[in-house]
C-alpha positions as CSV (number, residue, x, y, z in Angstrom):
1,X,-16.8,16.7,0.9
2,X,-16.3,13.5,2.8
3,X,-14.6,11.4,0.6
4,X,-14.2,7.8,1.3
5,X,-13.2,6.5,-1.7
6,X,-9.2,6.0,-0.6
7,X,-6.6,7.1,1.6
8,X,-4.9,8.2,-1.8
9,X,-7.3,11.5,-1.9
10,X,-5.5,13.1,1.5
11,X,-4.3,16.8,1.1
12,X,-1.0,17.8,2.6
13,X,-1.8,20.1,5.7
14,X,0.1,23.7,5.8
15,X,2.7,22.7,7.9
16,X,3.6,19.9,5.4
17,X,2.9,22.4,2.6
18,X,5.6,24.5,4.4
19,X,8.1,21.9,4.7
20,X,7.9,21.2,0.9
21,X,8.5,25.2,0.0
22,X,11.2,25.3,2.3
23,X,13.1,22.3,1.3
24,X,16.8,22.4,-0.1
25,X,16.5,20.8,-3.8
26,X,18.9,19.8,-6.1
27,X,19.2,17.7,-9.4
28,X,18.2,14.1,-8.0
29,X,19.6,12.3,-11.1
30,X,22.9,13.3,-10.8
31,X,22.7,12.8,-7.0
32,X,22.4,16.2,-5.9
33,X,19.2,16.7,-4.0
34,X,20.1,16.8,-0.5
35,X,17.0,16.7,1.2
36,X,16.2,13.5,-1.2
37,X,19.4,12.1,0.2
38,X,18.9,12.9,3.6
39,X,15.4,11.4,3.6
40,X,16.8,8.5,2.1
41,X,19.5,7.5,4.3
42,X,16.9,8.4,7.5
43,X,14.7,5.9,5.9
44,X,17.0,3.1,5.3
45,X,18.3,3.7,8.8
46,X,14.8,3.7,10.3
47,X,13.7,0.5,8.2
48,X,17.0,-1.6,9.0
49,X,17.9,-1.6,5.1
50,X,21.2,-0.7,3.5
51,X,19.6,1.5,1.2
52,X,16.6,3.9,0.0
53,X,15.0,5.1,-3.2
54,X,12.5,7.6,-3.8
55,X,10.0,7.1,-6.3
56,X,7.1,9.3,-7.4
57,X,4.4,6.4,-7.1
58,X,4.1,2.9,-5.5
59,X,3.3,1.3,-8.7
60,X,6.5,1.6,-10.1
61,X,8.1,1.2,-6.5
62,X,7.2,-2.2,-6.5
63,X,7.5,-2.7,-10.5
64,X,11.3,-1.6,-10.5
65,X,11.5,-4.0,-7.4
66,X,10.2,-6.7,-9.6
67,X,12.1,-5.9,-12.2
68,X,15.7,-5.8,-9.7
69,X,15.1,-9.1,-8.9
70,X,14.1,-10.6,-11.8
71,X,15.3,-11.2,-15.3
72,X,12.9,-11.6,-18.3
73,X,11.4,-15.2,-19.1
74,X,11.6,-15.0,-14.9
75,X,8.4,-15.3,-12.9
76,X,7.2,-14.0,-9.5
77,X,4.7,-15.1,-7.2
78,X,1.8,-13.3,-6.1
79,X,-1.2,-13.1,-4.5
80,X,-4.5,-12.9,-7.0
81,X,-5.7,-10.2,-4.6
82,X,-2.6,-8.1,-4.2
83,X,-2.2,-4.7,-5.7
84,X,1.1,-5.7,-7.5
85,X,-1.0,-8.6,-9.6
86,X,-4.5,-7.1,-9.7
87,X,-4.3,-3.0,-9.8
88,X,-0.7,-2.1,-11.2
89,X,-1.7,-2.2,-15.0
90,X,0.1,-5.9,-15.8
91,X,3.5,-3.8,-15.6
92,X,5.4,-6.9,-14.8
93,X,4.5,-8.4,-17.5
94,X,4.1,-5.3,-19.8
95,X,7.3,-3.9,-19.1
96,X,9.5,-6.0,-17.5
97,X,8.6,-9.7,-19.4
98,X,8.3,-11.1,-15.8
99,X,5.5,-13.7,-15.4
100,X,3.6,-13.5,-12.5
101,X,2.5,-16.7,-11.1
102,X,-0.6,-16.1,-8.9
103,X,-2.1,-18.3,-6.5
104,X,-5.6,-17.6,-4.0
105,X,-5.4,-15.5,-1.0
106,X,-5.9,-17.0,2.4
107,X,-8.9,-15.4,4.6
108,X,-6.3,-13.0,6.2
109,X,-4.5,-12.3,3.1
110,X,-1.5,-14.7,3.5
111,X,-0.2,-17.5,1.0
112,X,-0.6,-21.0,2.2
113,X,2.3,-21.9,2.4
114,X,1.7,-25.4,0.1
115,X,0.2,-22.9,-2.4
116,X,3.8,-21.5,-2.5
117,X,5.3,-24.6,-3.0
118,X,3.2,-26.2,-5.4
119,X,3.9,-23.0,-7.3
120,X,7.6,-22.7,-7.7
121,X,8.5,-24.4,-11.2
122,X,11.5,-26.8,-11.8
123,X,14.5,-26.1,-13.5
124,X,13.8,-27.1,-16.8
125,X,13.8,-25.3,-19.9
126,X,9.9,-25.3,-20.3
127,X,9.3,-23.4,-17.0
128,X,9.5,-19.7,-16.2
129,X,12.7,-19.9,-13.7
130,X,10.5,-18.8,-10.5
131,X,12.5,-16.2,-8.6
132,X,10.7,-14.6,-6.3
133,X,7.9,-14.5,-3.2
134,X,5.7,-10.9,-3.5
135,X,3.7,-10.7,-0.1
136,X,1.3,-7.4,0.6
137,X,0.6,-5.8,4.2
138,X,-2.0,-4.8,4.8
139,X,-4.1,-6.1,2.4
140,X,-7.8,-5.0,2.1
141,X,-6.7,-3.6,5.5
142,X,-5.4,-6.8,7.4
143,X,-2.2,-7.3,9.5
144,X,-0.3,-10.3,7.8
145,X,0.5,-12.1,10.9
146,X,3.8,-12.3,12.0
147,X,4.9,-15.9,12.5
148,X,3.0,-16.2,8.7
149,X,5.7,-13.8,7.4
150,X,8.8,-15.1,9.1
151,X,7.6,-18.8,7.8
152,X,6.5,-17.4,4.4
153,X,9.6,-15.7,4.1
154,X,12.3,-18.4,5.2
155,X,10.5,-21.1,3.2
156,X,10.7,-18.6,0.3
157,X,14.7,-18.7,1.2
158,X,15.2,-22.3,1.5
159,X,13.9,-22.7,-1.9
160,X,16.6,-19.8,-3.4
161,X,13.6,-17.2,-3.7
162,X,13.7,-13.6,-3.0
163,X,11.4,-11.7,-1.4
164,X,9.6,-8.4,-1.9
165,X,7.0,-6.7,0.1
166,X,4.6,-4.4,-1.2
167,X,4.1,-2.1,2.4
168,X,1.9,0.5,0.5
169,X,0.1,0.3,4.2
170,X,2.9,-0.9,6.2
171,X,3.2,2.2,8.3
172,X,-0.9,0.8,9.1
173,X,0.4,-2.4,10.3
174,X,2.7,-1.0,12.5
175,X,0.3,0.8,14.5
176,X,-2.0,-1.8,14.5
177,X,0.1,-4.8,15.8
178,X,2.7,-2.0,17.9
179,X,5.6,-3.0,16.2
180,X,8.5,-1.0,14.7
181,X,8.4,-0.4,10.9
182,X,12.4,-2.3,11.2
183,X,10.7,-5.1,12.7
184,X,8.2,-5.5,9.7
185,X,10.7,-4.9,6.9
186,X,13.2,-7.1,8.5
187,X,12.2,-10.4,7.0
188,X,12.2,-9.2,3.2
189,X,15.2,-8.5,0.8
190,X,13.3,-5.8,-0.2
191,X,9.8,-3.5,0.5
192,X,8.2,-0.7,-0.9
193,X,6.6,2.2,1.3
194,X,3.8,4.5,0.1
195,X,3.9,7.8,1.3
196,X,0.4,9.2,-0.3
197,X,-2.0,7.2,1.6
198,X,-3.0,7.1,5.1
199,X,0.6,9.2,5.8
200,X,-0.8,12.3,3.7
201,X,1.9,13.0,1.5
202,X,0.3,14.1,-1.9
203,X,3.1,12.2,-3.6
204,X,5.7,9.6,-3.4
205,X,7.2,6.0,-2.3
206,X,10.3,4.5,-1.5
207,X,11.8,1.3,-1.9
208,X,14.8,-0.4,0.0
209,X,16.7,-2.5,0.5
210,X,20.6,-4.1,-0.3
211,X,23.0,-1.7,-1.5
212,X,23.4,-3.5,-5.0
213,X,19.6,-4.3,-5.1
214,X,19.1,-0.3,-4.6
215,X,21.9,0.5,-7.3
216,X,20.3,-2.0,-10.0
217,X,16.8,-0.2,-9.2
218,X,18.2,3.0,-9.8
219,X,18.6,2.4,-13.4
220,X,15.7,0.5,-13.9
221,X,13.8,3.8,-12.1
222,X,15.3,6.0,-15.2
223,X,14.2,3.3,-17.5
224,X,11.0,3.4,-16.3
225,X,10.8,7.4,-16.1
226,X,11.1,7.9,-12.4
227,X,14.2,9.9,-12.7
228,X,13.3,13.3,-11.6
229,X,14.9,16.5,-10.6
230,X,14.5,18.8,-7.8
231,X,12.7,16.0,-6.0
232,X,13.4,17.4,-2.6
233,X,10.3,18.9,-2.5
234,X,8.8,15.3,-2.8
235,X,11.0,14.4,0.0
236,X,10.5,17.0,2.1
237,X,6.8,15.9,2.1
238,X,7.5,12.1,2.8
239,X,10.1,13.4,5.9
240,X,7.2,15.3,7.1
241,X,4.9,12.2,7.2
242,X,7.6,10.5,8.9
243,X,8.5,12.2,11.4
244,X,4.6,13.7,12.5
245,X,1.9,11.3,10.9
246,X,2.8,7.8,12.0
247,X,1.2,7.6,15.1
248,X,-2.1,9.5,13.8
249,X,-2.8,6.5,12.4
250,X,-4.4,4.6,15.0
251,X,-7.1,7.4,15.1
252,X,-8.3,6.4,11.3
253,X,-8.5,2.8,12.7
254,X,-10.8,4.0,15.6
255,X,-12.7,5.6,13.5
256,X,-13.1,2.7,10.4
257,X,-14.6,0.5,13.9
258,X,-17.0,2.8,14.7
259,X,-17.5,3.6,11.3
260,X,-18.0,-0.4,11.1
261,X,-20.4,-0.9,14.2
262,X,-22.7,2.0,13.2
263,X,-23.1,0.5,9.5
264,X,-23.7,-3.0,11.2
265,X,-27.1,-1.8,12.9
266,X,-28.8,-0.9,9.4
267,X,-31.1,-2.5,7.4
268,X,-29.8,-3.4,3.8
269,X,-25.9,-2.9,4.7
270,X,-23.7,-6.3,5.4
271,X,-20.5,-5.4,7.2
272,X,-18.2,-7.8,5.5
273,X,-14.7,-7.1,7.2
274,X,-13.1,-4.4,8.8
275,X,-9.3,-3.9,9.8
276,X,-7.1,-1.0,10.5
277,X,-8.6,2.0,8.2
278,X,-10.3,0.0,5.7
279,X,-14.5,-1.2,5.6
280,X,-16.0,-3.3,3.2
281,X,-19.9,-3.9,3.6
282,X,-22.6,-5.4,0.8
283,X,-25.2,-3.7,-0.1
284,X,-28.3,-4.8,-2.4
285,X,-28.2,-4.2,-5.7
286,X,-31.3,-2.0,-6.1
287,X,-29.8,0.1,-3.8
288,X,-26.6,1.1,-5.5
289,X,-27.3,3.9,-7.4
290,X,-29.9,5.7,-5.4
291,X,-27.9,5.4,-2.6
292,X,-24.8,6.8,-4.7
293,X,-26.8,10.3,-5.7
294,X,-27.9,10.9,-1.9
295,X,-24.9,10.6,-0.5
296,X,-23.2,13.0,-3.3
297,X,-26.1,15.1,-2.5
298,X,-24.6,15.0,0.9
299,X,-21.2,15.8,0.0
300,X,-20.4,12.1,0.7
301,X,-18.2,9.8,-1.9
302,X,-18.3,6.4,-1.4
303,X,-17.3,3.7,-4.1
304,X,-20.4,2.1,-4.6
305,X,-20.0,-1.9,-6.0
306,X,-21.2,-4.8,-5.1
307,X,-18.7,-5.5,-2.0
308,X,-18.1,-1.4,-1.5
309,X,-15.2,-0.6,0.2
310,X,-14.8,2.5,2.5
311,X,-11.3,3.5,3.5
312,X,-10.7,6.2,6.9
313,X,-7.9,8.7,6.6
314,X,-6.4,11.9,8.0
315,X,-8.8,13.9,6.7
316,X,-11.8,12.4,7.6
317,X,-12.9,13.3,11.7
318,X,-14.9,12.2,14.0
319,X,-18.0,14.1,13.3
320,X,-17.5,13.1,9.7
321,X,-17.9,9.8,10.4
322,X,-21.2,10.3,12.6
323,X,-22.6,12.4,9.7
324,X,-22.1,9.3,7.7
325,X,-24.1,7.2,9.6
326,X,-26.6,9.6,10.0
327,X,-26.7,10.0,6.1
328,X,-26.9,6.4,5.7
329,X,-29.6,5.5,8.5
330,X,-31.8,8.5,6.6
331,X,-31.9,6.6,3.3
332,X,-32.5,3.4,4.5
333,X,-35.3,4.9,6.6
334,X,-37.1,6.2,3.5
335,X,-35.5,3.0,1.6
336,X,-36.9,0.0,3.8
């Protein structure tokens, strides 16, 4: 099956598979997993941050680093399009009594910056006390720019905000603009790393940061239910991903362009954007379903809606993606 619903469907390969059997565990609430540790402290290292923890999703990644920086009655704010605001279940809210405070997207997925401003409430007992700046990259597949993020972020400062970075595709960005993963993380108190996307893990993220700010998240992560036990063998996977699938990367964003410039020559597909490993194209409504049912019948998954996205990953190849378009110029042929 070609499945290009999401980078979160990867399967770990055997060496991976391997790692994870072979990893030393231990009991990772009282401390004791040492591969968790090790991939911890490597990671906070590698990142620039004082500090690492290791969660089993990115949604409660980035909840727990909401709910570190913020108190209840506080308020964050957030993009209307990022993952944090739009896809996480309202878990600020939900379970941490933190009001988000979104504002519109820019075209390439940044805040304007007098969006921001206009945002942040006074000090007055009728306001949430606004407390912090939650940025996204990528998002839908685009490289924040850089000079955005270092202005987003000191601005952010200057007004006594934190920050927070949801990098669920972070380790996409760096690959795409060449730039090292402490380079991206630098400007951000804190940032949360998916390692079950494009990276192939099967499980797990990790969020860093200060010392104290990793020690408050801790028990917040038990709160929440992310304490678990012989984690190493989540860690294990994560170190893997590391330290061979970085680089791999750049070969699912090769692919999403050619996937993009094939799509572009047929009749009844609109290629809406395209960055790093991530498509999204319109297609007609009367198309939709039939369209659904022969691609299935060609072992393809796509998530068809009205602006369909396509997401590249490690387990999708070239010829995979020229038996796409093949597939797809076949309908379309019989479907003028």
């Amino acid at each position: 099956m070609i499945d290009l619903r999401s980078d979160t469907v990867t399967r770990p390969d055997a060496a991976m598979l391997e790692a994870m059997m072979s990893a030393p565990v231990g009991d990772d609430v009282w401390g004791d997993d040492p591969t968790v540790n090790a991939f911890q402290e490597h990671l906070a290292t590698l990142t620039g941050k004082q500090a690492a923890l290791l969660f089993p999703s990115g949604t409660q990644s980035n909840l727990v680093g909401l709910m570190a920086h913020c108190e209840r009655g506080d308020e964050y704010i957030v993009g209307q399009s990022a993952h944090t605001y739009r896809y996480e279940g309202g878990g600020a809210a939900v379970l941490g009594s933190i009001q988000p405070q979104p504002i519109e997207n820019a075209s390439d997925g940044s805040l304007p910056l007098e969006k921001i401003s206009a945002a942040i409430k006074a000090d007055d007992v009728h306001f949430a006390r606004t407390r912090l700046l939650a940025l996204e990259n990528t998002i839908t597949g685009k490289v924040l720019p850089e000079t955005y993020v270092h202005q987003a972020t000191e601005f952010a400062r200057s007004r006594g905000l934190a920050t927070h970075l949801d990098g669920a595709r972070l380790f996409n960005a760096a690959v795409a603009s060449q730039a090292p993963l402490e380079q991206l993380c630098r400007p951000f108190d804190s940032v949360s790393l998916c390692f079950s996307k494009g990276m192939g893990a099967p499980i797990g993220s990790a969020l860093i940061g200060p010392r104290d700010f990793i020690e408050r998240a801790r028990r917040w992560r038990k709160v929440a239910g992310g304490g678990m036990r012989q984690a190493g063998i989540i860690a294990a996977a994560c170190q893997y991903a590391l330290d061979n699938n970085i680089q791999d990367l750049a070969n699912d964003h090769r692919r999403t362009a050619r996937l993009a410039e094939g799509l572009a020559l047929l009749p009844g597909i609109e290629v809406a954007s395209q960055a790093t490993n991530m498509l999204f194209v319109h297609i007609s409504e009367e198309h939709l379903q039939p369209l659904s049912t022969w691609l299935k019948q060609h072992d393809i998954l796509i998530e068809l809606l009205y602006a369909t996205r396509l997401v590249v990953h490690r387990d999708i190849n070239d010829a995979d993606i020229e038996k796409v378009l093949d597939v797809m110029a076949a309908y379309f042929n019989q479907h003028p």
